[in-house]
N, C-alpha and C positions, 0 to 999 in steps of 0.2 A: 365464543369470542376468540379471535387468533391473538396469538402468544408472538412478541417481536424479541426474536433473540440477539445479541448486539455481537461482536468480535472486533479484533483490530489487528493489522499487521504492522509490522516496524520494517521500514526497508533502510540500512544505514550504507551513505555510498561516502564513498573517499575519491577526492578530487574533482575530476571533468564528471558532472552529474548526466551530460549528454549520449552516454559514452552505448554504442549497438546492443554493447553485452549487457549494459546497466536496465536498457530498454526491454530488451528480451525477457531477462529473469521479470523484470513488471509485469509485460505481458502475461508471462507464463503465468504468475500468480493470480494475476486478474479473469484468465480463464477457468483455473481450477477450481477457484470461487464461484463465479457463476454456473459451472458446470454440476455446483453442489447446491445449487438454489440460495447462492448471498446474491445482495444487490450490494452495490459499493454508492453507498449514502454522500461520502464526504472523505476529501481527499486532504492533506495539510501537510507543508515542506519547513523543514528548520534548520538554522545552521546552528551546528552546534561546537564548531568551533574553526573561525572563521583563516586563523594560520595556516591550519592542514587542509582547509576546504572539505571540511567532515560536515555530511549533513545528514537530516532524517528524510524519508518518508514516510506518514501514516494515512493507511487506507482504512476508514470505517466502514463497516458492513451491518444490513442486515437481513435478517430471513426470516421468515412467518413462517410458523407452524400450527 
């Protein structure tokens, strides 16, 4: 029976969330993951503090072993 191992990343941006470089470092993480056998399950965005425009990202992952 395969084993489902779970992981999460935290991405925290400040400001313009749109921003090339903000996009890039995603990307990059999104490939290094895949590249190590995660799938990315489940994505969720939150402000966490709406004055400074501070917000999260969290990417779920998982990988069978």
């Amino acid at each position: 029976m395969a084993y489902a191992e779970n992981d999460l990343d935290i991405y925290y941006a400040v400001g313009n969330t749109n921003t090339q470089r903000q996009e890039s470092e995603i990307a990059f993480i999104i490939k290094k993951r895949n590249s190590a056998g995660w799938k990315l399950i489940s994505t969720t965005s939150a402000i966490v503090d709406n004055k400074n425009q501070f917000s999260n990202l969290y990417l779920f992952w998982e990988k069978l072993s």
